[in-house]
N, CA and C atoms of all chains as a GROMACS GRO file, in nm:
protein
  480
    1UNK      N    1  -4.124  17.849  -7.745
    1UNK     CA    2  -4.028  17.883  -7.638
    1UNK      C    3  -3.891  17.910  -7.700
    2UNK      N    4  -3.875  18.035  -7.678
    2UNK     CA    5  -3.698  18.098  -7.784
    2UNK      C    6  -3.574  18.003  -7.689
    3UNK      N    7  -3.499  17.953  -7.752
    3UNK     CA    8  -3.354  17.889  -7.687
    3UNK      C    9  -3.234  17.891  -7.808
    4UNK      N   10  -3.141  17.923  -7.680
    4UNK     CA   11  -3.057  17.966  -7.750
    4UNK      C   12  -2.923  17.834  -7.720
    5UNK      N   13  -2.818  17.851  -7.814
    5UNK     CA   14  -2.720  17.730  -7.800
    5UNK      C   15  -2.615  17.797  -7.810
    6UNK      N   16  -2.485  17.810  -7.722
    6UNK     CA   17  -2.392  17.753  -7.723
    6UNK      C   18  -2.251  17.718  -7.732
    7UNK      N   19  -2.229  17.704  -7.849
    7UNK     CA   20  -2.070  17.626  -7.903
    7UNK      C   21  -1.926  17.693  -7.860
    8UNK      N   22  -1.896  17.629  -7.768
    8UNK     CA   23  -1.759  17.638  -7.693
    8UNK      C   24  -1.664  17.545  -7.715
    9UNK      N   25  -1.499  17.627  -7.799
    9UNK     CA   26  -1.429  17.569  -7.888
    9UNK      C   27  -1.335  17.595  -7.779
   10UNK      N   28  -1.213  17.475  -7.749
   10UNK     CA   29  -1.036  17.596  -7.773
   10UNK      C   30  -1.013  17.662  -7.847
   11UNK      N   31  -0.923  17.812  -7.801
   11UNK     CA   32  -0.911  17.863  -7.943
   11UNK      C   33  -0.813  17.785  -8.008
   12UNK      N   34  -0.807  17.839  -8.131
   12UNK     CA   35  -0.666  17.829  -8.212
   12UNK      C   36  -0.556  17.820  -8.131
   13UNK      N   37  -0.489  17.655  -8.128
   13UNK     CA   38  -0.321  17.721  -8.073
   13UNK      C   39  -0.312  17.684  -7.918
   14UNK      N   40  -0.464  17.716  -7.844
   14UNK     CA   41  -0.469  17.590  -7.706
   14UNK      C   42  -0.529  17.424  -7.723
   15UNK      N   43  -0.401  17.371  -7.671
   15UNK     CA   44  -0.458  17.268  -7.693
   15UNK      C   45  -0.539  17.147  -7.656
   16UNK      N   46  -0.616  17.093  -7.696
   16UNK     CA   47  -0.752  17.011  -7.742
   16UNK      C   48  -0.696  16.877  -7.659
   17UNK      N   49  -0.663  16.840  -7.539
   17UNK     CA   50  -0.671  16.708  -7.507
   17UNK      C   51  -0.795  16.609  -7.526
   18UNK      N   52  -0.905  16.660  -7.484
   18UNK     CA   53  -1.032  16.503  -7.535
   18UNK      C   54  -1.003  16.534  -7.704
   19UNK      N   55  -0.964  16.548  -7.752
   19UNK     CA   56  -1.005  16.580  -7.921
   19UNK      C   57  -0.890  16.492  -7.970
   20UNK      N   58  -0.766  16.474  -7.922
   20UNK     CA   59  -0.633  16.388  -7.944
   20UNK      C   60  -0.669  16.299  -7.885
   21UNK      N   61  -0.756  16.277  -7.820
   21UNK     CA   62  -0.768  16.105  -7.748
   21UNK      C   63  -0.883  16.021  -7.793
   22UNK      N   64  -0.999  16.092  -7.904
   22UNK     CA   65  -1.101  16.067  -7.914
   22UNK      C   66  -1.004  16.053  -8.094
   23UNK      N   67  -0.919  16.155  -8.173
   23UNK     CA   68  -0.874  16.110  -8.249
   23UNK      C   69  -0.779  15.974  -8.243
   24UNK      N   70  -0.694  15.978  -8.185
   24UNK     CA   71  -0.641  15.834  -8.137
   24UNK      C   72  -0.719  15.693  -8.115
   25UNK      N   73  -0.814  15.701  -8.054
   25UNK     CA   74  -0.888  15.690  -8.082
   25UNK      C   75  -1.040  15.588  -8.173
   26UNK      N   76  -1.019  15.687  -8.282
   26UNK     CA   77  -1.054  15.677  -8.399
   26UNK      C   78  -1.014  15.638  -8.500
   27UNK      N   79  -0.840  15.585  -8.483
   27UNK     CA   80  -0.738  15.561  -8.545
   27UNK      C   81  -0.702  15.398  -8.516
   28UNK      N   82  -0.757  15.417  -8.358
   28UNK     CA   83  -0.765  15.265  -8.346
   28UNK      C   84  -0.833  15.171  -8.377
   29UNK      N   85  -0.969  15.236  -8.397
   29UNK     CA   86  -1.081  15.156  -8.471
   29UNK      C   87  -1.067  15.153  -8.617
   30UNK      N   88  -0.988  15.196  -8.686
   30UNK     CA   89  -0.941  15.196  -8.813
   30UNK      C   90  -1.019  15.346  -8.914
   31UNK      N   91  -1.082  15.427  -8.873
   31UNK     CA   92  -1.148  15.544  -8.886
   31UNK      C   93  -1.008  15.626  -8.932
   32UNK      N   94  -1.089  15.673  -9.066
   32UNK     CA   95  -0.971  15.760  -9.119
   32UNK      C   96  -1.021  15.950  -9.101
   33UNK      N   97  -0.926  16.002  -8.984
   33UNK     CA   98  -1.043  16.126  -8.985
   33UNK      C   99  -0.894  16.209  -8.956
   34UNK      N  100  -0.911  16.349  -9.023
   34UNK     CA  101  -0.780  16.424  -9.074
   34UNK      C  102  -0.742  16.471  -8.896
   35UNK      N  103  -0.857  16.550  -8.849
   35UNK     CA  104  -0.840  16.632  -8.683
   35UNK      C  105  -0.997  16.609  -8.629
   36UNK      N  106  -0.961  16.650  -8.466
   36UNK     CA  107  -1.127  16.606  -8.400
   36UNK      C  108  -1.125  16.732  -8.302
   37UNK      N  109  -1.206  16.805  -8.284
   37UNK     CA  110  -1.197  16.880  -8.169
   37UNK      C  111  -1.329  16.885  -8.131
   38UNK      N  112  -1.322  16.852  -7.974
   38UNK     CA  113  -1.390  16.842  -7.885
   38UNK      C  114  -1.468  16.958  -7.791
   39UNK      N  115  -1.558  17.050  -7.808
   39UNK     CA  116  -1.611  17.119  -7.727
   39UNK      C  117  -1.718  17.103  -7.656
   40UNK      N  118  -1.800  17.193  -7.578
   40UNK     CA  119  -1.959  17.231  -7.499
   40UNK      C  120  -2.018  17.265  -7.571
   41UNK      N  121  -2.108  17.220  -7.553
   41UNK     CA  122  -2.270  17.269  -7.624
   41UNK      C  123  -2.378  17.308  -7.512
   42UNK      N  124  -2.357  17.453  -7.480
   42UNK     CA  125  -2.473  17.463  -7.361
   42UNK      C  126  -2.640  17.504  -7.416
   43UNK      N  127  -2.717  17.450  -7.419
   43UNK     CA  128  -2.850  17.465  -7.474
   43UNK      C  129  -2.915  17.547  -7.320
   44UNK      N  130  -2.973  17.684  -7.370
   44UNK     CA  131  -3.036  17.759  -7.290
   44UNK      C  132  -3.216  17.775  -7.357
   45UNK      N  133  -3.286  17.762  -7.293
   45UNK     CA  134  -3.403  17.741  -7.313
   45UNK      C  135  -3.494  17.895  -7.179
   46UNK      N  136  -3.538  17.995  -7.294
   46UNK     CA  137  -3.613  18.109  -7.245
   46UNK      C  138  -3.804  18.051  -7.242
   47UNK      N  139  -3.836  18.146  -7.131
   47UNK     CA  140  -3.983  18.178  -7.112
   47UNK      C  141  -4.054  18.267  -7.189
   48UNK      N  142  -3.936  18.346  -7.229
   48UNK     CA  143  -3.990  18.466  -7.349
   48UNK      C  144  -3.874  18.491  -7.402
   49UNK      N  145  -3.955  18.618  -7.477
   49UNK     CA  146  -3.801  18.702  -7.506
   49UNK      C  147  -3.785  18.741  -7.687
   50UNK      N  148  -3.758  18.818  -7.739
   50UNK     CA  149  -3.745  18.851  -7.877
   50UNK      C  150  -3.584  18.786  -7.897
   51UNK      N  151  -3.537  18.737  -8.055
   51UNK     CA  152  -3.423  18.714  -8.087
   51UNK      C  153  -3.333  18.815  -7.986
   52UNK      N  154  -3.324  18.924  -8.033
   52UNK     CA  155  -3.231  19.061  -8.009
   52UNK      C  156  -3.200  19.030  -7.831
   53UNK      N  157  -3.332  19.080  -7.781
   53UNK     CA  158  -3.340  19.014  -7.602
   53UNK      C  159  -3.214  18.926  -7.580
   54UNK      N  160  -3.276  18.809  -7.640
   54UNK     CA  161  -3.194  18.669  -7.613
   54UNK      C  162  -3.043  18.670  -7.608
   55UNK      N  163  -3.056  18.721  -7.734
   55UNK     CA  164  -2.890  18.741  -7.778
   55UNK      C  165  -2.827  18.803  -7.680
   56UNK      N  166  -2.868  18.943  -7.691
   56UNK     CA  167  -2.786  19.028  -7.579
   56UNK      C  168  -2.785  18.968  -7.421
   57UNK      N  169  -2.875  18.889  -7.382
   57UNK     CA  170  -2.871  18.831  -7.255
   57UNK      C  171  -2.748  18.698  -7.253
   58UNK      N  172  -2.739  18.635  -7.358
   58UNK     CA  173  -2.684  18.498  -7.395
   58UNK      C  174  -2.501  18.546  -7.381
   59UNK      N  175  -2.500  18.658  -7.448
   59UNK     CA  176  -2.368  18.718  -7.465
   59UNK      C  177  -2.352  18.745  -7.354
   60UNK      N  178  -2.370  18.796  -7.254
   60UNK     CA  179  -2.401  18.886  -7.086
   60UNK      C  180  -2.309  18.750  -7.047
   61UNK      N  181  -2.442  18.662  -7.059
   61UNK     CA  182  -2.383  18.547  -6.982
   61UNK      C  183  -2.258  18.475  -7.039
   62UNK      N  184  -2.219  18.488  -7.169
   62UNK     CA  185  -2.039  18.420  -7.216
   62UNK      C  186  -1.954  18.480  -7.128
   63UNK      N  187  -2.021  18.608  -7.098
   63UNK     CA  188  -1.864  18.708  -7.076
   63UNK      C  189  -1.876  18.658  -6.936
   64UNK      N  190  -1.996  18.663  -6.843
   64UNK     CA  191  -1.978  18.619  -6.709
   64UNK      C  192  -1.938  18.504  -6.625
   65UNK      N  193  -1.973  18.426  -6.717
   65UNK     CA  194  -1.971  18.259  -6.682
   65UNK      C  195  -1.953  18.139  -6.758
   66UNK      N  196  -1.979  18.168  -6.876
   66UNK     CA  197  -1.979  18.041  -6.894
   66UNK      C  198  -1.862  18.002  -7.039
   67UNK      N  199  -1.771  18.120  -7.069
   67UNK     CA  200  -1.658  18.125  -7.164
   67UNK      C  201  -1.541  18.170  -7.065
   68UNK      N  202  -1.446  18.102  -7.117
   68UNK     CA  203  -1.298  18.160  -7.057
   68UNK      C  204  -1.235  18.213  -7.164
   69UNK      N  205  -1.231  18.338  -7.162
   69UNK     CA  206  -1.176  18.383  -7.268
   69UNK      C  207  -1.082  18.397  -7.352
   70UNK      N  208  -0.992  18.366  -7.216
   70UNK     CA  209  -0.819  18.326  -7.229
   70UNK      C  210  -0.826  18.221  -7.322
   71UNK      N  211  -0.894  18.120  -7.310
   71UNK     CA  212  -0.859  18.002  -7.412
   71UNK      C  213  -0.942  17.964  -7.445
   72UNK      N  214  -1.113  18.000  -7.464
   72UNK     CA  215  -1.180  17.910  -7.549
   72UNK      C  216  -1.296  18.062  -7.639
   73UNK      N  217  -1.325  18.026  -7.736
   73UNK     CA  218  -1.430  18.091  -7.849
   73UNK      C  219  -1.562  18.015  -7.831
   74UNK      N  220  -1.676  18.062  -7.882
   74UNK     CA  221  -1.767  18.058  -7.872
   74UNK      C  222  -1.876  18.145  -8.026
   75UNK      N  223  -1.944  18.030  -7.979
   75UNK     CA  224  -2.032  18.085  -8.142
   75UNK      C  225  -2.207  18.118  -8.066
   76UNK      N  226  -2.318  18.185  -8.066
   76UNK     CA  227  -2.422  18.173  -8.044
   76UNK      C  228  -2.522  18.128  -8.115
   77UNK      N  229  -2.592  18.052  -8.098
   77UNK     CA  230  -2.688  18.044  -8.207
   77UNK      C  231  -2.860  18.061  -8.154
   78UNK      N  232  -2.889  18.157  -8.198
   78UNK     CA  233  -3.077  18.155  -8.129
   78UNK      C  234  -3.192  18.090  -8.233
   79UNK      N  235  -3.269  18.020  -8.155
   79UNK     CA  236  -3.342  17.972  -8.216
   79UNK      C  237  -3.502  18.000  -8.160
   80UNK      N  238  -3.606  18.061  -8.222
   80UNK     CA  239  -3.704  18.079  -8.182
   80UNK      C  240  -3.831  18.005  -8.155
   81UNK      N  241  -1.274  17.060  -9.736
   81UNK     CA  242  -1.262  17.021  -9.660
   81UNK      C  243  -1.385  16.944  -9.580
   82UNK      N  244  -1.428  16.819  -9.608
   82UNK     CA  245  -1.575  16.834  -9.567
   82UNK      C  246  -1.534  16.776  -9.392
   83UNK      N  247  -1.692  16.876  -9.347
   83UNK     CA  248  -1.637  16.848  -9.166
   83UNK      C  249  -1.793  16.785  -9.147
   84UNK      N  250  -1.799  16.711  -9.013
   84UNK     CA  251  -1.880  16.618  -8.965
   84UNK      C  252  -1.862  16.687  -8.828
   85UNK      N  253  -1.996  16.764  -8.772
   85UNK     CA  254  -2.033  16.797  -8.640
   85UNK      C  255  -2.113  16.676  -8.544
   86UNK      N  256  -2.086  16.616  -8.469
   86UNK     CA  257  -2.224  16.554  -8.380
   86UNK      C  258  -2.200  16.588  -8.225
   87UNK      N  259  -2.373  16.618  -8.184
   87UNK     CA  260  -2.393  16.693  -8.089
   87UNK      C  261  -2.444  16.590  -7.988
   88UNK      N  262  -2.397  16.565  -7.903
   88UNK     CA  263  -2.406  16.512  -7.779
   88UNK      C  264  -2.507  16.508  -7.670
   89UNK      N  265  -2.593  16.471  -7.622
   89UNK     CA  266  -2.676  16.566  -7.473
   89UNK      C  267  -2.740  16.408  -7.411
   90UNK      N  268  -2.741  16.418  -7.267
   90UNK     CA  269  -2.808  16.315  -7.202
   90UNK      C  270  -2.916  16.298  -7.272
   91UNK      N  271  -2.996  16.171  -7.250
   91UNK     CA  272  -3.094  16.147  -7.257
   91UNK      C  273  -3.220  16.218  -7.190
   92UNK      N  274  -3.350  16.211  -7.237
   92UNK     CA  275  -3.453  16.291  -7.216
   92UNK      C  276  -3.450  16.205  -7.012
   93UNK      N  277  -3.428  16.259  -6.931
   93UNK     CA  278  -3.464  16.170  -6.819
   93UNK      C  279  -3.296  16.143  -6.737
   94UNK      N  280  -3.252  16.160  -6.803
   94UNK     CA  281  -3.065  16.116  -6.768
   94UNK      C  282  -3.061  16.230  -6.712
   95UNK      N  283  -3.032  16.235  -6.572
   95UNK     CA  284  -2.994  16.394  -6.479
   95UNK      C  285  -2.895  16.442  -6.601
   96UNK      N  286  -2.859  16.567  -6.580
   96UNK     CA  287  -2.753  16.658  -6.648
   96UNK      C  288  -2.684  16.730  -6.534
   97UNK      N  289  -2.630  16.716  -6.419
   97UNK     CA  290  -2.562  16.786  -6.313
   97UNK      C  291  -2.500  16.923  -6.391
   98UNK      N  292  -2.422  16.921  -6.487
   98UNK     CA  293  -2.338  17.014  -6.550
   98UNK      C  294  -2.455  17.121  -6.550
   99UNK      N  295  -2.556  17.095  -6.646
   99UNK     CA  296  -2.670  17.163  -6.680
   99UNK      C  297  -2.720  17.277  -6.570
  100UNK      N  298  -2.744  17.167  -6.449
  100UNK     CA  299  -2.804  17.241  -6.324
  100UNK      C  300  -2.703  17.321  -6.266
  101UNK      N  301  -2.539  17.294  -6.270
  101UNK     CA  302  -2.469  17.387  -6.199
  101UNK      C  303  -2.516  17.519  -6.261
  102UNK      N  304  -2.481  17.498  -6.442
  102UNK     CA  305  -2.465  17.657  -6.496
  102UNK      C  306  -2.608  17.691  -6.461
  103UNK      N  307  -2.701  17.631  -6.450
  103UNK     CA  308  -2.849  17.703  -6.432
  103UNK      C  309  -2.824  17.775  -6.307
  104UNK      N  310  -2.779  17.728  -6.176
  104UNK     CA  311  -2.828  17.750  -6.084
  104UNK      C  312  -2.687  17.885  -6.054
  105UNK      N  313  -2.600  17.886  -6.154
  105UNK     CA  314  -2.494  17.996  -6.150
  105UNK      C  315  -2.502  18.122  -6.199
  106UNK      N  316  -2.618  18.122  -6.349
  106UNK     CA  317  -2.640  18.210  -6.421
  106UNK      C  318  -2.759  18.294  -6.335
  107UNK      N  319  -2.892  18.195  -6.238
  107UNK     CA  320  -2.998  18.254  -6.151
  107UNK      C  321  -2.875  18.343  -6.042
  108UNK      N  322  -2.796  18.294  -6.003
  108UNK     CA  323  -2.704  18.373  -5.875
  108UNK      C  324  -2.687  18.490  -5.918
  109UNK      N  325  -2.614  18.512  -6.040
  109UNK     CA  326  -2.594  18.630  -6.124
  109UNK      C  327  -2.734  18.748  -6.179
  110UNK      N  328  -2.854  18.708  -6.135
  110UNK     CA  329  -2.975  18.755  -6.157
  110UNK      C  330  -2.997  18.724  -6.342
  111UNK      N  331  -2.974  18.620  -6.426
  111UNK     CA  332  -3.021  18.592  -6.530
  111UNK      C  333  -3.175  18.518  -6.502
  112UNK      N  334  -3.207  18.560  -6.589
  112UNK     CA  335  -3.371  18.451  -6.594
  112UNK      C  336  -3.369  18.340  -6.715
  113UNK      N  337  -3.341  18.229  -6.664
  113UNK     CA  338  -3.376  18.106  -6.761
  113UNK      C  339  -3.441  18.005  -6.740
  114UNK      N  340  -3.481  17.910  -6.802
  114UNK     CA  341  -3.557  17.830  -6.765
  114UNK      C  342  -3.503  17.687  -6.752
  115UNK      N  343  -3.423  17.652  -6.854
  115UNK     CA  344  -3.375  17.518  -6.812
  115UNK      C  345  -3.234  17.504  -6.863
  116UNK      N  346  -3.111  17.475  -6.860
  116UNK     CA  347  -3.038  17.444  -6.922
  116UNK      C  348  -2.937  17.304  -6.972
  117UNK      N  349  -2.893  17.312  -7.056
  117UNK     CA  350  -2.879  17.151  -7.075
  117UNK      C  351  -2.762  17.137  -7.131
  118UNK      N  352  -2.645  17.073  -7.055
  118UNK     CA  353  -2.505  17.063  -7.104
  118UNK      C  354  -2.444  16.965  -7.180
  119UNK      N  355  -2.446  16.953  -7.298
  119UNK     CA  356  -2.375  16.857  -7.380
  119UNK      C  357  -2.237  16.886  -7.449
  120UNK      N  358  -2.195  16.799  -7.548
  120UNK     CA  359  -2.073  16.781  -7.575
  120UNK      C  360  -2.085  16.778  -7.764
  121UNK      N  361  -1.984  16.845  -7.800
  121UNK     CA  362  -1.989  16.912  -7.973
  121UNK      C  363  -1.835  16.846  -8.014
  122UNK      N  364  -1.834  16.737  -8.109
  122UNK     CA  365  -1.702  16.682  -8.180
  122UNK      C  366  -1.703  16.746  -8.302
  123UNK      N  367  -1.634  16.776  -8.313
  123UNK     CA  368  -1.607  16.845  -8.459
  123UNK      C  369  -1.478  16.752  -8.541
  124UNK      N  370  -1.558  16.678  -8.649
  124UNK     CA  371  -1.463  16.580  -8.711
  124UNK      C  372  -1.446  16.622  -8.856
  125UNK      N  373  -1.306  16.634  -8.896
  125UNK     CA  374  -1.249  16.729  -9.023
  125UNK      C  375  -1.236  16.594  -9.081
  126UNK      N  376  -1.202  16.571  -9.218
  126UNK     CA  377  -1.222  16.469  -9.329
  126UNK      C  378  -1.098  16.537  -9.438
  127UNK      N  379  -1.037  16.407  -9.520
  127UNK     CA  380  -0.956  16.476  -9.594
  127UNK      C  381  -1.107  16.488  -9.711
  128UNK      N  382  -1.164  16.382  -9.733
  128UNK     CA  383  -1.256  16.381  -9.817
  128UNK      C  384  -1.352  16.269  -9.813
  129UNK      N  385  -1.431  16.271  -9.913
  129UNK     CA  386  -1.539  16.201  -9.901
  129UNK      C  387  -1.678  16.277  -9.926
  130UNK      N  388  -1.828  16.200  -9.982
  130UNK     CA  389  -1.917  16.236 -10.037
  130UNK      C  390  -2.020  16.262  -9.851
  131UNK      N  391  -2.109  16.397  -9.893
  131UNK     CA  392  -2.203  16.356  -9.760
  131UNK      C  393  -2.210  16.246  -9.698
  132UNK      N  394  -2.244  16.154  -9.802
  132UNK     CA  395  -2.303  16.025  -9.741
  132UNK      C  396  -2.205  15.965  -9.716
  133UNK      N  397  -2.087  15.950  -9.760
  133UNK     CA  398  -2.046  15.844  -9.718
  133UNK      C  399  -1.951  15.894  -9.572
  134UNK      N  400  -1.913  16.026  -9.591
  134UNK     CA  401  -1.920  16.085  -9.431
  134UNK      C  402  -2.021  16.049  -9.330
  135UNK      N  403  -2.134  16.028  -9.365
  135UNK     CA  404  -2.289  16.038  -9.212
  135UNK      C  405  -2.240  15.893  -9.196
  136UNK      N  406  -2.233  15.806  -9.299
  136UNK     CA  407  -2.247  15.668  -9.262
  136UNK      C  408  -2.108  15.656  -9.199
  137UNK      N  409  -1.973  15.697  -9.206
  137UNK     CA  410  -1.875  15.652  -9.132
  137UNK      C  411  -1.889  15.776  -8.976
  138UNK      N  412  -1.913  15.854  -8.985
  138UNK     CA  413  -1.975  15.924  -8.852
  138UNK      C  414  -2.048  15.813  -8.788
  139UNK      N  415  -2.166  15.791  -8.861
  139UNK     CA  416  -2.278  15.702  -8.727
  139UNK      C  417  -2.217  15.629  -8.723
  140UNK      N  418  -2.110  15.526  -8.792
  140UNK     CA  419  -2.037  15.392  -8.727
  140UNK      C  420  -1.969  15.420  -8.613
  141UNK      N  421  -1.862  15.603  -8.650
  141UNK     CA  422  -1.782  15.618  -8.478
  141UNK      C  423  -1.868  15.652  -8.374
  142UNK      N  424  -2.007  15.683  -8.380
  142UNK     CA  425  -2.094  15.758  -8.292
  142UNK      C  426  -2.132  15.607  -8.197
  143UNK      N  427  -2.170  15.484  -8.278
  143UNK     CA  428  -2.163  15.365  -8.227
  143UNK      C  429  -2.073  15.284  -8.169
  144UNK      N  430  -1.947  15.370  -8.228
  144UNK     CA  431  -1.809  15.252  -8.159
  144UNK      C  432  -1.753  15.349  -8.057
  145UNK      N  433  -1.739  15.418  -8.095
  145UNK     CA  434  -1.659  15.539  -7.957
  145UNK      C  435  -1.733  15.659  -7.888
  146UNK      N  436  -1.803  15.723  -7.994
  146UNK     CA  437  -1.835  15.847  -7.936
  146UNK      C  438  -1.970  15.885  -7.821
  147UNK      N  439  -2.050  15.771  -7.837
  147UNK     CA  440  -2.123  15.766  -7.826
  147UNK      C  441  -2.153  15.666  -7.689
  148UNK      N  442  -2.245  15.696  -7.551
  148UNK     CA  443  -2.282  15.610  -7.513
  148UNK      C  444  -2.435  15.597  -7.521
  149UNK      N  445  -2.503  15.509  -7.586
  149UNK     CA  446  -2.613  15.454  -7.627
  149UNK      C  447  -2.736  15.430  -7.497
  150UNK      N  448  -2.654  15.383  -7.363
  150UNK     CA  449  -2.755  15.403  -7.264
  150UNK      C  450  -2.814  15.509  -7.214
  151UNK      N  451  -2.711  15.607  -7.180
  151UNK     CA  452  -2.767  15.704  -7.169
  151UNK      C  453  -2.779  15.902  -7.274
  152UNK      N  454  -2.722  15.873  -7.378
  152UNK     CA  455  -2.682  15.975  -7.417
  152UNK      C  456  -2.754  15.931  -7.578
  153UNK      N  457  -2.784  16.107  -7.606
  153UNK     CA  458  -2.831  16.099  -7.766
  153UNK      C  459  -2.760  16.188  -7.859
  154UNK      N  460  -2.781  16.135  -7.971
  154UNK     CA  461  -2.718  16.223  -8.056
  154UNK      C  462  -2.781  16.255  -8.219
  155UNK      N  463  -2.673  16.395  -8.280
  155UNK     CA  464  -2.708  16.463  -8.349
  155UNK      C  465  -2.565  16.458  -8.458
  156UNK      N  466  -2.604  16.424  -8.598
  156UNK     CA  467  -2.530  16.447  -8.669
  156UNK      C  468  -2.509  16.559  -8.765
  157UNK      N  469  -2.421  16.645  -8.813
  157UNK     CA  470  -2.451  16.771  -8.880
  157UNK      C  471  -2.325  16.742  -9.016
  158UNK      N  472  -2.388  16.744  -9.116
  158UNK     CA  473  -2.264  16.705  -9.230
  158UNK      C  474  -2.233  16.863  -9.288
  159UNK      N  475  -2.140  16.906  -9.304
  159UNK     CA  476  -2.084  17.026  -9.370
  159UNK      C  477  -1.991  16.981  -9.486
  160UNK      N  478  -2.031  17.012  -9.636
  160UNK     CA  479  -1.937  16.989  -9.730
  160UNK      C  480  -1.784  17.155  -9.767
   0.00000   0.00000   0.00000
């Protein structure tokens, strides 16, 4: 079953509130960690479909719903 | 710069509400999918440190903060 994932960042330059509070944090527990940023991970799971299919459907759907473009990036990853 | 990814997602059985909105948003839009599943991606930067001794201070914050153990699982990803 092909599924595809995902990864929804802020971009560069908007800023990351759970990622400063989860570093803070991490600071309190004595954890030495340089930066943290916090995004979505949406896992999509197909009935069919070739890589290429997927992709181009997966992208369809960033632009429609499920990325804001104004402020966050996104990476795809398909897995067959 | 070594970075430490861990990937987030309910448990096998733990509703995912988030999951079912985008499912039931992407079907409105005429996409065909089958299930989707909404989790959460930390991305933790390091000034330094060896793989290992990155995974092992990761799984300690995955146990003290990041992580809730009742219902949620996780995924560690080491990048040197």
């Amino acid at each position: 079953m092909p599924r595809a994932r995902v990864l929804i960042h802020n971009r560069k330059g908007v800023f990351d509130p759970a990622g400063k509070v989860v570093e803070g944090g991490l600071e309190r527990l004595g954890h030495q960690v340089k930066s943290v940023k916090v995004g979505k991970v949406i896992d999509l799971h197909f009935e069919s479909g070739t890589s290429e299919e997927i992709l181009a459907q997966v992208e369809k759907m960033c632009r429609e719903l499920l990325v804001n473009p104004v402020i966050e990036d996104y990476v795809v990853e398909i897995e067959e």
